[in-house]
C-alpha positions as CSV (number, residue, x, y, z in Angstrom):
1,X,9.8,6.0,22.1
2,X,7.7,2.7,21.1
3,X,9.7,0.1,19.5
4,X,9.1,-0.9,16.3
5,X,7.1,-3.7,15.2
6,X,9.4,-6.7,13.7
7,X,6.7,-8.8,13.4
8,X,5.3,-8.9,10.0
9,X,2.1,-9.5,8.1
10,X,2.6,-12.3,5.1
11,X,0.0,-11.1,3.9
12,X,-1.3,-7.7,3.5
13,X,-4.8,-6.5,3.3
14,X,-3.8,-2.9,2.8
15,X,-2.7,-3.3,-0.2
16,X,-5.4,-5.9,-1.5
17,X,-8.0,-3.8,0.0
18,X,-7.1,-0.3,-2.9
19,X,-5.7,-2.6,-5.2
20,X,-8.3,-5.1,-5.8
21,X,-10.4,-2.4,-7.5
22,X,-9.2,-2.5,-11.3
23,X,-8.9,2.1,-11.7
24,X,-6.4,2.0,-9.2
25,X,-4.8,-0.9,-10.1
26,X,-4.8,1.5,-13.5
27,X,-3.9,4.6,-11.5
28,X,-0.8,2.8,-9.4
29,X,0.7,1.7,-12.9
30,X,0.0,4.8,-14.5
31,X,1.8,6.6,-11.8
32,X,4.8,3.7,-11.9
33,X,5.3,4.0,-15.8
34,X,5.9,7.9,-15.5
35,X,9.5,6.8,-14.0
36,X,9.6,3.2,-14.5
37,X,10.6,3.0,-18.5
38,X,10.6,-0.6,-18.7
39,X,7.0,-1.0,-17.3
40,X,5.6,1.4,-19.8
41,X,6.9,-0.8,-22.8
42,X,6.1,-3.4,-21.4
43,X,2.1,-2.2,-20.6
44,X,2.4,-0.8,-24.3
45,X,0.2,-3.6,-25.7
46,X,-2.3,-4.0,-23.3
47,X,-5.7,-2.3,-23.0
48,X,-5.8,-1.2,-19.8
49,X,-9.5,0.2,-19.4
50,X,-10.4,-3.9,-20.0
51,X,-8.6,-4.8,-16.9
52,X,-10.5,-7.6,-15.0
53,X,-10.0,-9.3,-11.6
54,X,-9.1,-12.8,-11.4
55,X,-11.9,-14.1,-9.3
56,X,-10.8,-16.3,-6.3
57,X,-6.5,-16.1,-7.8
58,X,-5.7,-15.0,-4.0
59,X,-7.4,-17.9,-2.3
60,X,-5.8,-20.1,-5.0
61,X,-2.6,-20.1,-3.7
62,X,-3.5,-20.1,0.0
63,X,-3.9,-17.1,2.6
64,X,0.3,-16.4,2.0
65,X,0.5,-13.4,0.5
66,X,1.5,-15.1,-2.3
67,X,-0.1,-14.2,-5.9
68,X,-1.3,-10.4,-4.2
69,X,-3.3,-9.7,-7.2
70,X,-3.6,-11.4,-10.6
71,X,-6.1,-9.6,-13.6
72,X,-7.1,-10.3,-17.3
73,X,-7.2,-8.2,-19.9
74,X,-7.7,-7.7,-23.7
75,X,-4.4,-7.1,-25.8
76,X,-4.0,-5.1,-28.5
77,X,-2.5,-7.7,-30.2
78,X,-3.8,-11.0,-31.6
79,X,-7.5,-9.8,-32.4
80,X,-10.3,-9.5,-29.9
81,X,-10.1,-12.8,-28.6
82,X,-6.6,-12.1,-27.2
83,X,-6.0,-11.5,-23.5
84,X,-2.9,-11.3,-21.3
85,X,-2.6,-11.9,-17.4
86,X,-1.7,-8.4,-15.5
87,X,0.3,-10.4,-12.1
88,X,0.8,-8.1,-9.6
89,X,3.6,-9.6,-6.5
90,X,3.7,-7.1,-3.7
91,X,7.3,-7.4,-1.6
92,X,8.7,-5.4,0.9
93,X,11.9,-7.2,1.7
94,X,14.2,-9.2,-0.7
95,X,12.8,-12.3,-1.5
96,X,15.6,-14.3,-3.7
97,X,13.1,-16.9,-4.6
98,X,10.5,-14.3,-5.7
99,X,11.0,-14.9,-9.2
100,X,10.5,-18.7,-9.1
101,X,7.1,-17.5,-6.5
102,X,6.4,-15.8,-10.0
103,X,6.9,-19.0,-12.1
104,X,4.3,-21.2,-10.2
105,X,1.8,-18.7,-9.7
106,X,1.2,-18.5,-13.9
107,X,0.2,-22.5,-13.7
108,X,-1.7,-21.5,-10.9
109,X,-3.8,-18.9,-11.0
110,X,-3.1,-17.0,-14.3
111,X,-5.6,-19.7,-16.5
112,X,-7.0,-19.1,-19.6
113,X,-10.7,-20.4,-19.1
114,X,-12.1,-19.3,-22.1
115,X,-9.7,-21.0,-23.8
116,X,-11.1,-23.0,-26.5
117,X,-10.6,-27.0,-26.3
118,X,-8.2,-27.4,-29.1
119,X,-5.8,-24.8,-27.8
120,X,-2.4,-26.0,-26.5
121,X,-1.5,-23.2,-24.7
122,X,-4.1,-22.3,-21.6
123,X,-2.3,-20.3,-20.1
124,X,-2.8,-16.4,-19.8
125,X,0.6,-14.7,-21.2
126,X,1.5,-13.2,-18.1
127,X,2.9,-10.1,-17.5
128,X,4.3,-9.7,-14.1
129,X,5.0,-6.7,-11.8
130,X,6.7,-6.7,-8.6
131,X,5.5,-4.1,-6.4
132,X,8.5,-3.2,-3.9
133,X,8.5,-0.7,-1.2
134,X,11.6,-1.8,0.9
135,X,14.4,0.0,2.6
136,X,17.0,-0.9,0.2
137,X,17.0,-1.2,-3.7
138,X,16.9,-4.3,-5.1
139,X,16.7,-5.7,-8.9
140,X,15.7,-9.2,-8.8
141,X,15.4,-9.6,-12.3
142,X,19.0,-8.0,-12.6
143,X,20.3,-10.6,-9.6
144,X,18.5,-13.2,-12.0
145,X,21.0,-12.1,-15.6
146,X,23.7,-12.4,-13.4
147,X,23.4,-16.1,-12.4
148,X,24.9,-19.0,-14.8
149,X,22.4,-20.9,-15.2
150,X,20.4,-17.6,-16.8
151,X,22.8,-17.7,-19.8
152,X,21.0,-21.2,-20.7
153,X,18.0,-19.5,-20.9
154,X,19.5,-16.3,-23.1
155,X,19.3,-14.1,-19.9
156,X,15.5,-14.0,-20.2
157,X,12.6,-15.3,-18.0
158,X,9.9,-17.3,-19.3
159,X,7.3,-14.3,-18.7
160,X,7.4,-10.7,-18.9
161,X,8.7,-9.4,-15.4
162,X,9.3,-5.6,-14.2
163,X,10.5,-4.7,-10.7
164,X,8.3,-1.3,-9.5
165,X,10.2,0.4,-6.6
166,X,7.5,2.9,-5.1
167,X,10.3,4.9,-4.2
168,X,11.0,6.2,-7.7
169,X,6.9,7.3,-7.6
170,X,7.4,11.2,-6.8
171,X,5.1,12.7,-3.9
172,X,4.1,15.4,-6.6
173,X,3.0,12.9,-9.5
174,X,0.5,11.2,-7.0
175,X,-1.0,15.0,-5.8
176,X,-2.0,15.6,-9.5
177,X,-3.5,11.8,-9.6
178,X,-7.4,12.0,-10.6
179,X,-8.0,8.8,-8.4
180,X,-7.3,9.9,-5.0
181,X,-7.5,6.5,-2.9
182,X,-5.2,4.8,-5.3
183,X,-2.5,7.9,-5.0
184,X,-2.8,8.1,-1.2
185,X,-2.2,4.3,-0.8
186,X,0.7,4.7,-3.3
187,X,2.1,7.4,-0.9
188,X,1.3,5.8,2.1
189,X,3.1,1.9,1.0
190,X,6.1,4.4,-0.4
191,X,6.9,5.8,2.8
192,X,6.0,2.8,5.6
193,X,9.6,2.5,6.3
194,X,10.6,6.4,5.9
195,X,8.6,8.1,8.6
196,X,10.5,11.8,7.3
197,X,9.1,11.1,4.2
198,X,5.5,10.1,5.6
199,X,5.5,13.6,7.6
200,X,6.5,15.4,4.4
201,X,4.0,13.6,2.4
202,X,1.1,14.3,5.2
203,X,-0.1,17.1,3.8
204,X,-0.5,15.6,0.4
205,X,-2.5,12.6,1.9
206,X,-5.0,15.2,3.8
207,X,-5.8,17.3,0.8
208,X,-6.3,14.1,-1.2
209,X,-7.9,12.6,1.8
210,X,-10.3,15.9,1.4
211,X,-11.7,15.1,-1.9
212,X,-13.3,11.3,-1.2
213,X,-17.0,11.1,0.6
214,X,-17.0,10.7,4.5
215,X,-17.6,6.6,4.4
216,X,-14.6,6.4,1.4
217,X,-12.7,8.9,3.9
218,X,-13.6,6.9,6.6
219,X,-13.1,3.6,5.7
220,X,-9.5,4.6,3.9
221,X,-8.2,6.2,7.2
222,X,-8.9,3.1,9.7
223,X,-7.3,0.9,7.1
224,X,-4.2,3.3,6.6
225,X,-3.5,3.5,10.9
226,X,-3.7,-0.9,11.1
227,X,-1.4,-0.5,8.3
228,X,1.2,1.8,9.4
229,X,1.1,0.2,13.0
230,X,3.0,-2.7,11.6
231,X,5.8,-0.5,9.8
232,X,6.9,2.1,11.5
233,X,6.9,3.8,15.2
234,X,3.7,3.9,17.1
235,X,4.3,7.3,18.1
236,X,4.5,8.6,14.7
237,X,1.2,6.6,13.6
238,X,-0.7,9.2,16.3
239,X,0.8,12.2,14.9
240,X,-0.3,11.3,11.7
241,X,-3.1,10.6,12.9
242,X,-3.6,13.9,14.8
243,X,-2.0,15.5,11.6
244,X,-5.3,14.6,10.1
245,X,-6.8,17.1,11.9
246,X,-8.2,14.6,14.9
247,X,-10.0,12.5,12.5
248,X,-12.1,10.8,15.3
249,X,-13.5,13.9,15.8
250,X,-13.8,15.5,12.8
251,X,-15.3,12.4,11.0
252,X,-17.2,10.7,13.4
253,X,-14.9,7.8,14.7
254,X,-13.3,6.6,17.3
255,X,-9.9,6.0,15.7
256,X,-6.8,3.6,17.8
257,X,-4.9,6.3,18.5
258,X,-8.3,8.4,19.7
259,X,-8.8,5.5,21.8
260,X,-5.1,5.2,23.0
261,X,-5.2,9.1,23.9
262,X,-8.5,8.7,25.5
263,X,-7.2,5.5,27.7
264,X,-4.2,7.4,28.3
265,X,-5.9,10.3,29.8
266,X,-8.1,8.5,32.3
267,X,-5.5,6.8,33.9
268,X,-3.5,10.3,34.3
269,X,-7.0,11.3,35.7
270,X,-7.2,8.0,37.9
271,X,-6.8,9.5,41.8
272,X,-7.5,13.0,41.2
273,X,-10.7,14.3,42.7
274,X,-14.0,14.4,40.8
275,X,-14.2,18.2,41.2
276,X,-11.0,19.0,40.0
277,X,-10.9,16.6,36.8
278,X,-12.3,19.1,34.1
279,X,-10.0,22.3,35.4
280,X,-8.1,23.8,33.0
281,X,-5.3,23.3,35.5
282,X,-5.4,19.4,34.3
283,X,-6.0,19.7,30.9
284,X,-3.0,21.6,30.4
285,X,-0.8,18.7,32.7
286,X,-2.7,16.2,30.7
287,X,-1.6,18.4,27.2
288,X,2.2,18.7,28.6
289,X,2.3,14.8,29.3
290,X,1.1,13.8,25.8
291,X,3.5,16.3,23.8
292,X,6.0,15.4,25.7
293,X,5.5,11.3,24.9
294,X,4.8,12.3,21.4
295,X,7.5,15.0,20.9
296,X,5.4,17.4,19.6
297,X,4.6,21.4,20.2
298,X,1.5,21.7,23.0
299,X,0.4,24.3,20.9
300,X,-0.2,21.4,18.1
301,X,-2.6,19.3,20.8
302,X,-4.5,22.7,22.4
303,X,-5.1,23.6,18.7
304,X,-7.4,19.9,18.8
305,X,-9.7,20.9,21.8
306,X,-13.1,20.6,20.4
């Protein structure tokens, strides 16, 4: 079995790379209020079809995977000149200080600059959500009403916060999503650290996967397999991977683990004769080997030959 990767990204593209675009920003939320009551009150004066991105918030604050994603938009309060700051702080372990990360990211990056001269306040009011898809629960903002010091502030924050634990997103709620990259990177994020739960939700992921055009396809699966390599069991990446019906071959890549599988079989290969290296004699050692590394049924792999 491959070991795990401990090392982690600070930063992480995957999540920047669906989430920058504002629909599934829209989608992601719309999926989290279903179960998150707190973030649909709090998203209850907003106008989310105005949602804007930030331009340059990330680079702001330094390549630190701090400030993930930051957005304006209009509220439906205060008249048409009124706009809020959508802060979105992705986590995947506990981060005590997260909330204070929270605190200097507003003076940072969430600034008013249409604000007119005369205004005091330049500022965007900021609504924050934590986006959490860790192995253990965790309420920050809870952790936070539970300090002393929280009391002097009458146990609230200086800006709107919600936690969002991806793991209260159902698997079903993100198959009946109409935006099918932003559900399938919901799903994915949900289970990087629960590899049961990513087999279960594999078919969900291929039938959504089934409804985008080749490049979106494409471009979606590459970016899930870097992704998952730095969560969870490199063994379990490929059969995902494979579960996706050999998507090298099928969509016209060469994915890692098609590359891996390919490097794999040459050096089994490596010795044996010339003549002898396309018998079916080989090809069924060279199937054995694999499903025996990966732990899965040889029928599984002979049902890939092209």
């Amino acid at each position: 079995m491959t070991k795990k990767n401990t090392k982690r990204r600070k930063h992480d593209p995957f999540l920047k790379y669906i989430y920058s675009v504002p629909q599934n920003t829209r989608t992601l939320l719309q999926l989290a209020q279903r179960r998150t009551p707190a973030l649909r009150k709090m998203l209850s004066d907003v106008d989310m079809g105005s949602l804007k991105p930030i331009p340059g918030s990330f680079s702001t604050v330094g390549e630190r995977g701090e400030a993930d994603l930051a957005f304006k938009a209009k509220s439906l309060r205060g008249g048409p000149d009124a706009f809020v700051g959508i802060l979105l702080e992705h986590k995947s372990v506990k981060e005590n200080d997260v909330l204070s990360q929270i605190y200097h990211y507003i003076f940072e990056v969430m600034l008013n600059k249409n604000a007119k001269s005369d205004m005091a306040w330049t500022w965007l009011p900021t609504k924050a959500i934590i986006i959490y898809n860790g192995k253990t629960d965790w309420d920050p903002i809870a952790d936070f009403k539970k300090k002393g010091y929280a009391l002097f502030n009458g146990n609230t924050l200086p800006f709107e916060c919600v936690m969002v634990n991806l793991a209260n997103i159902l698997d079903s709620d993100c198959k009946g999503a109409d935006n099918p990259v932003a559900a399938i990177g919901t799903l994915v994020m949900k289970h990087a650290y629960d590899p049961d739960g990513l087999r279960n939700a594999g078919g969900i992921i291929k039938e959504l996967l089934d409804k985008l055009d080749n490049n979106t396809r494409t471009t979606l699966v590459k970016k899930i397999e870097l992704y998952l390599k730095w969560y969870i069991d490199q063994d379990l990446v490929k059969e995902m991977i494979m579960a996706f019906k050999s998507i090298g071959q099928r969509m016209g890549f060469v994915s890692i683990a098609d590359a891996e599988m390919k490097a794999e079989a040459s050096g089994f290969r490596k010795g044996i004769k010339k003549e002898r290296a396309n018998s079916e004699k080989n090809m069924n050692l060279l199937v054995k080997r694999i499903a025996k590394k990966l732990k899965v049924p040889e029928e599984e792999l002979l049902a890939l030959k092209p």
